[in-house]
PyMOL Python script that loads the backbone (N, CA, C, O; Angstrom):
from pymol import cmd

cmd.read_pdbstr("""\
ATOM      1  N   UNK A   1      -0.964   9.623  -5.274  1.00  0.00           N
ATOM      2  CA  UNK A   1      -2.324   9.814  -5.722  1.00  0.00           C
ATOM      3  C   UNK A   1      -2.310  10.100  -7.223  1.00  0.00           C
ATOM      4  O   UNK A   1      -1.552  11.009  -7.562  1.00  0.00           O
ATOM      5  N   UNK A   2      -3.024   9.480  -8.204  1.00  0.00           N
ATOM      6  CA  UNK A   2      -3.310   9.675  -9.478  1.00  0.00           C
ATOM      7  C   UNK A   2      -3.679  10.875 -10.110  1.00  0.00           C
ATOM      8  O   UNK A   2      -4.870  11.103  -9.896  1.00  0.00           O
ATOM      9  N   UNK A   3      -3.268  11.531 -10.638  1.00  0.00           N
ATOM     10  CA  UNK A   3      -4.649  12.711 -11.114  1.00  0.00           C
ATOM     11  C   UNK A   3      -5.755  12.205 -11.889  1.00  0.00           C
ATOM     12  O   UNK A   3      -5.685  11.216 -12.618  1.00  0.00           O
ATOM     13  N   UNK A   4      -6.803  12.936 -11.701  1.00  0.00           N
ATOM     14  CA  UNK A   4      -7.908  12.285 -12.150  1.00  0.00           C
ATOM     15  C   UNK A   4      -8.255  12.982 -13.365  1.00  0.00           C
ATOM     16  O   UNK A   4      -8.484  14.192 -13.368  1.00  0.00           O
ATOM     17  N   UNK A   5      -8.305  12.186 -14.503  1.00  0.00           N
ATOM     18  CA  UNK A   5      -8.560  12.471 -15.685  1.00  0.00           C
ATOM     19  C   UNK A   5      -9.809  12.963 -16.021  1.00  0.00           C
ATOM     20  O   UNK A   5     -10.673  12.535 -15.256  1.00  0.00           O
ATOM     21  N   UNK A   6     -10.397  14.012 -17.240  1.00  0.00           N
ATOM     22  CA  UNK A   6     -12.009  14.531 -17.143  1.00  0.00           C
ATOM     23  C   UNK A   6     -12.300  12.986 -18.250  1.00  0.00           C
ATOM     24  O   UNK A   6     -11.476  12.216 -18.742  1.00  0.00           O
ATOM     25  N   UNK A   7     -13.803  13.003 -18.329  1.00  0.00           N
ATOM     26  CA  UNK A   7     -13.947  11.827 -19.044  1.00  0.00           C
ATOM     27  C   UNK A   7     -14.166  10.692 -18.157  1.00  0.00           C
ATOM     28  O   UNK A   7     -13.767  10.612 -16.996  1.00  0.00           O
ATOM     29  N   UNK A   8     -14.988   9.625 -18.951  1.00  0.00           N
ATOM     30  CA  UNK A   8     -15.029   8.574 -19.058  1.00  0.00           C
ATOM     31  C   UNK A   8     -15.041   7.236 -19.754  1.00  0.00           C
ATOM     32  O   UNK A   8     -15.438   7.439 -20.901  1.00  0.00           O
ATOM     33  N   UNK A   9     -14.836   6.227 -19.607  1.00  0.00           N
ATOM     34  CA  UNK A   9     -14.506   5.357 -20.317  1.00  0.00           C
ATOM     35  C   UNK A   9     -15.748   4.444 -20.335  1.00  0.00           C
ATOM     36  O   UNK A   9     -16.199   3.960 -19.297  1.00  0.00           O
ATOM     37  N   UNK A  10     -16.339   4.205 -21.679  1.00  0.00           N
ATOM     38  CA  UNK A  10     -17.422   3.451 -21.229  1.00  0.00           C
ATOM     39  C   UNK A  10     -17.501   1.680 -21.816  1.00  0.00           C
ATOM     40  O   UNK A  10     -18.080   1.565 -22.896  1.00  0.00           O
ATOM     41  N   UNK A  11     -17.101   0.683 -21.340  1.00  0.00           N
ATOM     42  CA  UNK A  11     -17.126  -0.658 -22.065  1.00  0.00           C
ATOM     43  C   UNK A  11     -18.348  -1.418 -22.214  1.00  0.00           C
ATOM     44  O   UNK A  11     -19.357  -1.063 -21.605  1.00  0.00           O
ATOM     45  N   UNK A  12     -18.349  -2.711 -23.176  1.00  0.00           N
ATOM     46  CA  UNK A  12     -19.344  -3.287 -23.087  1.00  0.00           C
ATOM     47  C   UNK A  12     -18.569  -4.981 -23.342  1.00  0.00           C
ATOM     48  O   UNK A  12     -17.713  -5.246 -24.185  1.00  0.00           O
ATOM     49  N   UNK A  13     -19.059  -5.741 -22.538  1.00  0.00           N
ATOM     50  CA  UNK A  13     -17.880  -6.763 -22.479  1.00  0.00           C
ATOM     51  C   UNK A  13     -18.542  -7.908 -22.408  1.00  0.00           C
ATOM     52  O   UNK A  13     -19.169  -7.503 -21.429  1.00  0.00           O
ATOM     53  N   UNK A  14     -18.922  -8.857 -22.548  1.00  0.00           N
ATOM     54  CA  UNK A  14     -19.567 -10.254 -22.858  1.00  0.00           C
ATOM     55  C   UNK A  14     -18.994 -11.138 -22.514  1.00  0.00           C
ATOM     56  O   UNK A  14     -18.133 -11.295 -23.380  1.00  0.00           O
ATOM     57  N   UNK A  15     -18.832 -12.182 -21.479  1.00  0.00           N
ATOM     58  CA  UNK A  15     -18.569 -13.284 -20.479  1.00  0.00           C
ATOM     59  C   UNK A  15     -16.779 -12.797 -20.894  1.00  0.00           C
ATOM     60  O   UNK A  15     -16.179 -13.640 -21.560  1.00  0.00           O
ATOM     61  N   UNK A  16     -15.875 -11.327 -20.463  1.00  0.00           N
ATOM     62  CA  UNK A  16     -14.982 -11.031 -20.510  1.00  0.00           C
ATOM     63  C   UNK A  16     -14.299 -10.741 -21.759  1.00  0.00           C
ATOM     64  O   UNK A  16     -13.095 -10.512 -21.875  1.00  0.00           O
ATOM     65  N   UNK A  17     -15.128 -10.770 -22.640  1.00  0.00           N
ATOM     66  CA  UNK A  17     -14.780 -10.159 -24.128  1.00  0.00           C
ATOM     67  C   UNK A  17     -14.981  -8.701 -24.233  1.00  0.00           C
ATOM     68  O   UNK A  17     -16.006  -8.335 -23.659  1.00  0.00           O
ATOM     69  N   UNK A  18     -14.435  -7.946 -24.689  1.00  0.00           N
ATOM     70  CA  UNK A  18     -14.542  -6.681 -25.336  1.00  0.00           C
ATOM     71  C   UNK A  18     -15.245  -6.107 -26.466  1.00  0.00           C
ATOM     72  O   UNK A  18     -14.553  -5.795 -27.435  1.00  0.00           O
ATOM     73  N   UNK A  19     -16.324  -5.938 -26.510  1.00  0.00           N
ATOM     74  CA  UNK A  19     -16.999  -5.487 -27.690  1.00  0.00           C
ATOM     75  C   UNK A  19     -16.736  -4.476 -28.457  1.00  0.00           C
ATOM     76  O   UNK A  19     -16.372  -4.450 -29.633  1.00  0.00           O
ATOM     77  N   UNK A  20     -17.003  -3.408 -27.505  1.00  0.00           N
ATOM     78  CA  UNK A  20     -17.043  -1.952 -27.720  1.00  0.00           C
ATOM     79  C   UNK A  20     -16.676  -0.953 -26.584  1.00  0.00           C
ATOM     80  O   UNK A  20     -17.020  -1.200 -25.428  1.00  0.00           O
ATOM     81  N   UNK A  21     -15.955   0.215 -26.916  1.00  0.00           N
ATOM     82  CA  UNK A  21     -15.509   1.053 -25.917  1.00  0.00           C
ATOM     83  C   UNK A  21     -16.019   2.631 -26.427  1.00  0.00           C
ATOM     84  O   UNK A  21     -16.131   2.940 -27.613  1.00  0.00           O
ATOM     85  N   UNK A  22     -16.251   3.393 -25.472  1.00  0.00           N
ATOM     86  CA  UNK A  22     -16.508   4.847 -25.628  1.00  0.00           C
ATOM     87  C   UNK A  22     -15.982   5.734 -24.781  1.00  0.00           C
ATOM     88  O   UNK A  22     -16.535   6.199 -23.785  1.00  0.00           O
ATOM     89  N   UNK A  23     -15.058   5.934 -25.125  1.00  0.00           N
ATOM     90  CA  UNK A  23     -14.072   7.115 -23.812  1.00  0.00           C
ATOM     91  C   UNK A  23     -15.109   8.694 -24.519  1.00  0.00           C
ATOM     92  O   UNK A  23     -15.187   9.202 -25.637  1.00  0.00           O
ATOM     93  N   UNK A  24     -15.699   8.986 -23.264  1.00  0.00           N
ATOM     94  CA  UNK A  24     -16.689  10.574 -23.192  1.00  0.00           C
ATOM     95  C   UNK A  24     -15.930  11.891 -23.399  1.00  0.00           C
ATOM     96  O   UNK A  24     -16.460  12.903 -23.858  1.00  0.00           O
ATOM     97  N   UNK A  25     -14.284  11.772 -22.918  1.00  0.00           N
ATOM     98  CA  UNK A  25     -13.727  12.888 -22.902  1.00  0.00           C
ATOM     99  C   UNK A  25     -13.383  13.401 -24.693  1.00  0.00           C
ATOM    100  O   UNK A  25     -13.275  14.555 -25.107  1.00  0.00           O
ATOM    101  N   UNK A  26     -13.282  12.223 -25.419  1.00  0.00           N
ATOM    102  CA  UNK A  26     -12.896  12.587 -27.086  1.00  0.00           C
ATOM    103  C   UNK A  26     -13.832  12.476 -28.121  1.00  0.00           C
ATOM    104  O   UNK A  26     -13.689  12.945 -29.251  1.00  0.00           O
ATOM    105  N   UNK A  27     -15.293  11.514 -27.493  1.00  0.00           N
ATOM    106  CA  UNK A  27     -16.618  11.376 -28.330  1.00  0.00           C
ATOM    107  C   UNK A  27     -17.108  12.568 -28.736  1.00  0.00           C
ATOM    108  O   UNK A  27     -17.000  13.662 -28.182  1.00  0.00           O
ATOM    109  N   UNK A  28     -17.935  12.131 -30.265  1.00  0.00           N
ATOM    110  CA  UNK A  28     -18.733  13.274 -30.505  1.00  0.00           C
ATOM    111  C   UNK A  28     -20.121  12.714 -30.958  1.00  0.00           C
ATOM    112  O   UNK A  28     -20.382  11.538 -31.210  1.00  0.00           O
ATOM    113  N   UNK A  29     -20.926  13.750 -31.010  1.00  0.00           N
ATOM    114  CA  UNK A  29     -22.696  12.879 -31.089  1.00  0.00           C
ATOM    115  C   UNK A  29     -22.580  11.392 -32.260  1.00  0.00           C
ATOM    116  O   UNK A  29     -23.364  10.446 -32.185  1.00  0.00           O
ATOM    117  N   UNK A  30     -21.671  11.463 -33.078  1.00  0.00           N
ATOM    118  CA  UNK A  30     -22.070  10.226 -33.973  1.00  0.00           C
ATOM    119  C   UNK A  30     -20.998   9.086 -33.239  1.00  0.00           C
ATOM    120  O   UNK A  30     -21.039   7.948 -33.707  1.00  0.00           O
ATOM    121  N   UNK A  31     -20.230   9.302 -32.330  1.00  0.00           N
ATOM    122  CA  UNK A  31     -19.722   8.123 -31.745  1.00  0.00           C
ATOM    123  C   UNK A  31     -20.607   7.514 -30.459  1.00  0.00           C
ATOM    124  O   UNK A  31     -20.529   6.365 -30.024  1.00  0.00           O
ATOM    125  N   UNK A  32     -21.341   8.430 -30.040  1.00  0.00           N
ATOM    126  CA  UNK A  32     -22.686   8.027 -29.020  1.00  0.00           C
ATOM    127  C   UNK A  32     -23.735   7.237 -29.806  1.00  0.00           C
ATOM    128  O   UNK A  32     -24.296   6.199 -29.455  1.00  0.00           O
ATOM    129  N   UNK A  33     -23.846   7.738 -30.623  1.00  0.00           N
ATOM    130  CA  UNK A  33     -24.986   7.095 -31.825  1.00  0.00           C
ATOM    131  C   UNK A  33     -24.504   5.863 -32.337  1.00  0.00           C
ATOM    132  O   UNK A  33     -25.129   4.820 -32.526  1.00  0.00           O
ATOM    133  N   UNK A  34     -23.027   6.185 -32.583  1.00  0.00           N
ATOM    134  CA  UNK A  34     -22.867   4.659 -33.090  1.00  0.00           C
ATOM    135  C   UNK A  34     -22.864   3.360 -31.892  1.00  0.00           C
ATOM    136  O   UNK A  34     -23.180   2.207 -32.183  1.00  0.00           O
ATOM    137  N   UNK A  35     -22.450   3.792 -30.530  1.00  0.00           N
ATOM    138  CA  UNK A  35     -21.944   3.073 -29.235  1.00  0.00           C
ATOM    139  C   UNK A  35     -23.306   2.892 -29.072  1.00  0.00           C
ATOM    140  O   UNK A  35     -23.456   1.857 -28.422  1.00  0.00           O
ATOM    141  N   UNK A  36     -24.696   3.549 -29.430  1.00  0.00           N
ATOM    142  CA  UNK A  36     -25.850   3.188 -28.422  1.00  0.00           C
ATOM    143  C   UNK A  36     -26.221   1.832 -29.472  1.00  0.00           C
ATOM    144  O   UNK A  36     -26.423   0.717 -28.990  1.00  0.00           O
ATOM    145  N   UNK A  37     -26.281   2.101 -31.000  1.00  0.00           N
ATOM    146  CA  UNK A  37     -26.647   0.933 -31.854  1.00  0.00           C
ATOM    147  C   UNK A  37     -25.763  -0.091 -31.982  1.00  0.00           C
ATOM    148  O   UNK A  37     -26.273  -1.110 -32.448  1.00  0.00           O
ATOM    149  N   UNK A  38     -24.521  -0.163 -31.704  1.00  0.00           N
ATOM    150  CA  UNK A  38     -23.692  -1.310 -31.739  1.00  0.00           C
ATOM    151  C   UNK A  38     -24.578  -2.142 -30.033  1.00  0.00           C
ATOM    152  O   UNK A  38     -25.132  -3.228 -29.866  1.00  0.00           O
ATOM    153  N   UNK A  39     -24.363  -1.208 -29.285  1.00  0.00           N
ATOM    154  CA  UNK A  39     -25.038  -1.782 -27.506  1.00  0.00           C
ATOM    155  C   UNK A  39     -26.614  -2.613 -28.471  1.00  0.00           C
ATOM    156  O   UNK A  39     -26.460  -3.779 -28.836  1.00  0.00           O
ATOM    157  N   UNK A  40     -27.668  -2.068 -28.710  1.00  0.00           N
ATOM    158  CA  UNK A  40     -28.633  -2.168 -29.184  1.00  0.00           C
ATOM    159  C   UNK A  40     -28.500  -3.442 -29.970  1.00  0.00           C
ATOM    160  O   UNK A  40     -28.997  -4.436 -29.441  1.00  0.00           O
ATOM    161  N   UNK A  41     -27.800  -3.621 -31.376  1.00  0.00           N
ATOM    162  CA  UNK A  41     -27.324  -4.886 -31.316  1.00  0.00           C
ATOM    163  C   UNK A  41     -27.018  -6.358 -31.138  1.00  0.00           C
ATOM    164  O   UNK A  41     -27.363  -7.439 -31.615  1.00  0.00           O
ATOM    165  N   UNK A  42     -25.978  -5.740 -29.967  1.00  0.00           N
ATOM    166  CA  UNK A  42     -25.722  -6.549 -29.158  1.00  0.00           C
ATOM    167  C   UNK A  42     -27.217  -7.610 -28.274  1.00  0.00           C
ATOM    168  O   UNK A  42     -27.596  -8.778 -28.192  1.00  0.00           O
ATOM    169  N   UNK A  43     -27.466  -6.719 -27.957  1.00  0.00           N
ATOM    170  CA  UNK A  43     -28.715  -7.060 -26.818  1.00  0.00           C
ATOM    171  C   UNK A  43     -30.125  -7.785 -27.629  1.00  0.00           C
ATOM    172  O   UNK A  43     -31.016  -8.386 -27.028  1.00  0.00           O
ATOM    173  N   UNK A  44     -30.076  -7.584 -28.972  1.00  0.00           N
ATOM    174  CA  UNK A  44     -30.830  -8.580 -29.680  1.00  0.00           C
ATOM    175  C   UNK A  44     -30.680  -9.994 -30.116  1.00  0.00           C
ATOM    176  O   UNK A  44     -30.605 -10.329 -31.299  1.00  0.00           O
ATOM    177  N   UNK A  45     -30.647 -10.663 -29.280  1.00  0.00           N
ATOM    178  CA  UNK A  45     -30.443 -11.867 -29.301  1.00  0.00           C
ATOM    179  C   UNK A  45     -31.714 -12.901 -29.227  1.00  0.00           C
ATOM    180  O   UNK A  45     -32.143 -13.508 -28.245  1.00  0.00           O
ATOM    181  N   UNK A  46     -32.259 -12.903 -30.825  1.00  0.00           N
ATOM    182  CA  UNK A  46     -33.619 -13.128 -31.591  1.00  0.00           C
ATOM    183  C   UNK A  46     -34.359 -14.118 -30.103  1.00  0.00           C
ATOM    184  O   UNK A  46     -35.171 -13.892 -29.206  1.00  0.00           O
ATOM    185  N   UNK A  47     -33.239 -15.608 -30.680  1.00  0.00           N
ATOM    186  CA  UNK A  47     -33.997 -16.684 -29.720  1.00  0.00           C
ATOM    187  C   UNK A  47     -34.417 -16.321 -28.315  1.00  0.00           C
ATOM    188  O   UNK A  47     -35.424 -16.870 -27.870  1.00  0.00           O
ATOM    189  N   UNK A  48     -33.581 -15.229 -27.370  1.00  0.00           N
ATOM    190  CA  UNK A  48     -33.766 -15.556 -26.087  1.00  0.00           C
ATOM    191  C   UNK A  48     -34.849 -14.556 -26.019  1.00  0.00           C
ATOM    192  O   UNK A  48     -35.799 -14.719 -25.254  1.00  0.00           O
ATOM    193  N   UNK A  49     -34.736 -13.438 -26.857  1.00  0.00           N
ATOM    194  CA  UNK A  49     -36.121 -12.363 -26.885  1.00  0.00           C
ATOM    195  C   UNK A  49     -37.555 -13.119 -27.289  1.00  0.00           C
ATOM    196  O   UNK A  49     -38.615 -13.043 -26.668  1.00  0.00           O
ATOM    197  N   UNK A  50     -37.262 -13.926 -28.599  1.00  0.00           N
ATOM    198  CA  UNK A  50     -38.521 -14.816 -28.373  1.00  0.00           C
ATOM    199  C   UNK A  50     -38.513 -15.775 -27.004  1.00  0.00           C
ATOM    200  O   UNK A  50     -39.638 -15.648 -26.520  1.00  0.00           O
ATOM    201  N   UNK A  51     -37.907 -16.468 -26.371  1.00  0.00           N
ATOM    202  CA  UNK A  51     -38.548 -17.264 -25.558  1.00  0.00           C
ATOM    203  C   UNK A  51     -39.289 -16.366 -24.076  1.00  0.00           C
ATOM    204  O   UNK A  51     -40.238 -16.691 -23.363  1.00  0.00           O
ATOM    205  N   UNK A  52     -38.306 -15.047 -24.026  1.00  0.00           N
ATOM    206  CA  UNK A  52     -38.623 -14.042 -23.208  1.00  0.00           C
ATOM    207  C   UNK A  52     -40.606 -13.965 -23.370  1.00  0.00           C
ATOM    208  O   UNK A  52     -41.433 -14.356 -22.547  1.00  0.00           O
ATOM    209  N   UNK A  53     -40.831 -13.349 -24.667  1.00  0.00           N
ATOM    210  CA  UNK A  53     -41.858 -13.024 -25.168  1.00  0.00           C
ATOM    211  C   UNK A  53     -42.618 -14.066 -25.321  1.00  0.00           C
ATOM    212  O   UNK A  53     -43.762 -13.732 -25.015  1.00  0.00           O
ATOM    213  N   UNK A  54     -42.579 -15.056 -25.607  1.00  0.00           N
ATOM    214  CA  UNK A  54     -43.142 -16.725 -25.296  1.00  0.00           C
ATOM    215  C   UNK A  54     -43.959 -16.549 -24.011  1.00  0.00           C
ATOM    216  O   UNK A  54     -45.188 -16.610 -23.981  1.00  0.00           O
ATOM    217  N   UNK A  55     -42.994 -16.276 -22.718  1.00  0.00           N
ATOM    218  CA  UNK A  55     -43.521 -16.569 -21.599  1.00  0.00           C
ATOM    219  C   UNK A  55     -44.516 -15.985 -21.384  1.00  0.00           C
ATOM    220  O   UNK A  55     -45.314 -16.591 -20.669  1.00  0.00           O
ATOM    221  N   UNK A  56     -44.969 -14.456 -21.925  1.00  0.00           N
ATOM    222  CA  UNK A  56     -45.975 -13.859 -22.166  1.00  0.00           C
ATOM    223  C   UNK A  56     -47.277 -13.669 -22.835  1.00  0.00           C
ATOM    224  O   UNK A  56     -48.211 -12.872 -22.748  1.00  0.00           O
ATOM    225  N   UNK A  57     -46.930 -14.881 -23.654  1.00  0.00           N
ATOM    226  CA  UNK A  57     -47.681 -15.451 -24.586  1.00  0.00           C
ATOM    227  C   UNK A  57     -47.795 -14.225 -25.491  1.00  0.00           C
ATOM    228  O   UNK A  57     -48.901 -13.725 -25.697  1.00  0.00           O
ATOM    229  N   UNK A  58     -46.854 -13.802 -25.954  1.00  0.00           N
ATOM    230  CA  UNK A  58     -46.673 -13.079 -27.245  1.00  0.00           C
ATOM    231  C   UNK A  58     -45.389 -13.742 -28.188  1.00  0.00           C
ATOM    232  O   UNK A  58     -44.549 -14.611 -27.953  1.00  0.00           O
ATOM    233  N   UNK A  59     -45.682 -12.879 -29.366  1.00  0.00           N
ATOM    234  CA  UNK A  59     -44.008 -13.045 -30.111  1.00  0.00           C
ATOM    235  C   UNK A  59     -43.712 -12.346 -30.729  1.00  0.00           C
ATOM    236  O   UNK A  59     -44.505 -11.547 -31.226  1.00  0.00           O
ATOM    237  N   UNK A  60     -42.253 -12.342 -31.002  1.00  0.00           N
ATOM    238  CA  UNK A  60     -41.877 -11.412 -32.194  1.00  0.00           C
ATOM    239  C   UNK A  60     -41.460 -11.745 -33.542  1.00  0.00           C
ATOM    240  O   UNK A  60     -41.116 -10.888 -34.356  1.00  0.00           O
ATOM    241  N   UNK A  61     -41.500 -13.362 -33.853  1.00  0.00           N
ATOM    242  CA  UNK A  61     -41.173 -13.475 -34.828  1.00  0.00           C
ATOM    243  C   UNK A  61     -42.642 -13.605 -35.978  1.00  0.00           C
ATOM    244  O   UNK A  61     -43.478 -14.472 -36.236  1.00  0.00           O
ATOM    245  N   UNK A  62     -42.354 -12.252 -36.415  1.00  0.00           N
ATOM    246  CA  UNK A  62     -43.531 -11.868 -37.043  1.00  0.00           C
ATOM    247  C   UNK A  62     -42.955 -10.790 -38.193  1.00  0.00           C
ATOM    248  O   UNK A  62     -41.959 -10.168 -37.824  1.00  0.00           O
ATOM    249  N   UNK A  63     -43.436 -10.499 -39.494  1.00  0.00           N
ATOM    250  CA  UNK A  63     -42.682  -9.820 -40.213  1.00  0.00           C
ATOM    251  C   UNK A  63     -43.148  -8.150 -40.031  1.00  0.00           C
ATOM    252  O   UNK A  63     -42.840  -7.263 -40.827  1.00  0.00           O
ATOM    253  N   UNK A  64     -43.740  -8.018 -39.125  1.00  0.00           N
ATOM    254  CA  UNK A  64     -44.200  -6.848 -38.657  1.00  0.00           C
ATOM    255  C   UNK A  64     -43.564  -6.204 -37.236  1.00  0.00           C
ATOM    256  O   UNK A  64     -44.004  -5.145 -36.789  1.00  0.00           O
ATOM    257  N   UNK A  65     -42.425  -6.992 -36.537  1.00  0.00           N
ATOM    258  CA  UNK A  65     -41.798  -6.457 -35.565  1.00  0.00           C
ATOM    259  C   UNK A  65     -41.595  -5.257 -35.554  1.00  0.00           C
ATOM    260  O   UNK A  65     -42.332  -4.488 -34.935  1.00  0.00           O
ATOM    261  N   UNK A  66     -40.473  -4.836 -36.293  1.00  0.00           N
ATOM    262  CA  UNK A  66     -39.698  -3.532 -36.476  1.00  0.00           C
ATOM    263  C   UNK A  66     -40.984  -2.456 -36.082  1.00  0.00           C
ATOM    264  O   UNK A  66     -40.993  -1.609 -35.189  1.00  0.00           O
ATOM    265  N   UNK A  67     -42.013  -2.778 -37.020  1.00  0.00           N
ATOM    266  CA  UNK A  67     -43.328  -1.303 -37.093  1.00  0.00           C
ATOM    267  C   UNK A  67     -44.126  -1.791 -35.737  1.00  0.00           C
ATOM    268  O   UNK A  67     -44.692  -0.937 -35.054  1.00  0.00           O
ATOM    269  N   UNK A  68     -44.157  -3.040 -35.399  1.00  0.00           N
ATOM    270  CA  UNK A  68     -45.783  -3.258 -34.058  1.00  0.00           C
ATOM    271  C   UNK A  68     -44.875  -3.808 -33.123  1.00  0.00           C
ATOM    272  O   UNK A  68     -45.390  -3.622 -32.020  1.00  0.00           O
ATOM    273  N   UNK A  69     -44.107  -4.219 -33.027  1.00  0.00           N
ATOM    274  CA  UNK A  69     -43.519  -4.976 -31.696  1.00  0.00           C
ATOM    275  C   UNK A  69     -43.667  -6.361 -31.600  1.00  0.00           C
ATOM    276  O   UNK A  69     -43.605  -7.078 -32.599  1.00  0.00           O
ATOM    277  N   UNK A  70     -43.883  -6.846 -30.330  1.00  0.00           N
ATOM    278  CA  UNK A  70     -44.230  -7.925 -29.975  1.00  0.00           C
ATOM    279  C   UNK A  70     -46.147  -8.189 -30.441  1.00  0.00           C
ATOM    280  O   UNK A  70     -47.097  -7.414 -30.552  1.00  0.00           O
ATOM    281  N   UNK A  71     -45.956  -9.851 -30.618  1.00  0.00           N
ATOM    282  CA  UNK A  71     -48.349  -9.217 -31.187  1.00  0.00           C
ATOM    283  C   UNK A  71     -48.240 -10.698 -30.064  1.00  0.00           C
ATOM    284  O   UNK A  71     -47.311 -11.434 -29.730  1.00  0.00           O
ATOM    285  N   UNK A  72     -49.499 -10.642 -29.785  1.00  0.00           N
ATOM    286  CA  UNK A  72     -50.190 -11.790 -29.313  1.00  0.00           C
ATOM    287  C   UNK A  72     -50.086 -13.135 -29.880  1.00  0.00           C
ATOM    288  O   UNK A  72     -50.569 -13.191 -31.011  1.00  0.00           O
ATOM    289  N   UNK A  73     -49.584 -14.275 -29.424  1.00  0.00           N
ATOM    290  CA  UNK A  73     -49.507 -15.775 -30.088  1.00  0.00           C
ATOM    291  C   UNK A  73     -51.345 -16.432 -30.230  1.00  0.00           C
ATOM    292  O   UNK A  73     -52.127 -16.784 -29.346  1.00  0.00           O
ATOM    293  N   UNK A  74     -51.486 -16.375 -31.637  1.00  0.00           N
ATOM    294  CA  UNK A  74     -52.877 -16.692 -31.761  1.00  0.00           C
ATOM    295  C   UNK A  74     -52.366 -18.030 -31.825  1.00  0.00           C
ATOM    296  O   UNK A  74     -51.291 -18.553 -32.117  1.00  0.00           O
ATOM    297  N   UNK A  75     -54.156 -18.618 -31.241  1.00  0.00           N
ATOM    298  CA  UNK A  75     -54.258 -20.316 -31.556  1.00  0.00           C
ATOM    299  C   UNK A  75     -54.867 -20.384 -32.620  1.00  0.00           C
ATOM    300  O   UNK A  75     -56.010 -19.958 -32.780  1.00  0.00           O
ATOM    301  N   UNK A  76     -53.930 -21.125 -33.786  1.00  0.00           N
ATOM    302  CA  UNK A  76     -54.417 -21.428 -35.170  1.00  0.00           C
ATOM    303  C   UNK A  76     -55.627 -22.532 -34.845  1.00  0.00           C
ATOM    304  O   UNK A  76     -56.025 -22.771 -35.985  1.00  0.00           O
ATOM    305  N   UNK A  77     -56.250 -23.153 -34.153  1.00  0.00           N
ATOM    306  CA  UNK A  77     -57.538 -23.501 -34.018  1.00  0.00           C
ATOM    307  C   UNK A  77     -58.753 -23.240 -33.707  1.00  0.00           C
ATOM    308  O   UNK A  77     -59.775 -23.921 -33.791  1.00  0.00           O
ATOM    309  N   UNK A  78     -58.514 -21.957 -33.255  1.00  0.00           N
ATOM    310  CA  UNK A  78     -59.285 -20.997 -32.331  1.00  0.00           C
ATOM    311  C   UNK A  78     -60.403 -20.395 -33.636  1.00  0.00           C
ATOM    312  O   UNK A  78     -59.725 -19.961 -34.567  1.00  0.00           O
ATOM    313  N   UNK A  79     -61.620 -20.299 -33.850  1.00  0.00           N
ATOM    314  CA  UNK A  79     -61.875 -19.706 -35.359  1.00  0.00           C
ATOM    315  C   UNK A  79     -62.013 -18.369 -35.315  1.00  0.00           C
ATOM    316  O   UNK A  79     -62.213 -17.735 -36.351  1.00  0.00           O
TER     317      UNK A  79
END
""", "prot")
cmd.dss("prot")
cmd.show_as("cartoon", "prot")
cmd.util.cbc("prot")
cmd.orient("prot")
């Protein structure tokens, strides 16, 4: 039987790639901070968030994301 170590190991791995790792037992608040914005990152992946937001008939490619989010897709014919 193994002994069981305190801690955890936390990965983030992409079709079997290794991104990023966070073992809990040696972290300190700025290695959580850095592991949540590297994750964060990661998970922005412009095109598929716009087509996501598409389906909703919103978008984000707008230079106002960061401050409003996603806005409504206006029809430029609409007056």
């Amino acid at each position: 039987m193994q002994k069981k170590e305190p801690g955890r190991t936390i990965e983030v791995r992409v079709n079997g790639a290794l991104l990023a790792v966070l073992k809990t037992d040696t972290s300190v608040a700025a290695d959580y901070i850095s592991f949540m914005g590297f994750v964060a990152n990661a998970l922005m992946d412009k095109e598929a968030l716009e087509v996501e937001a598409n389906a909703s008939g919103k978008t984000i490619m707008h230079s106002g994301f960061a401050t409003f989010g996603s806005l409504p897709i206006s029809d430029s014919t609409d007056p």
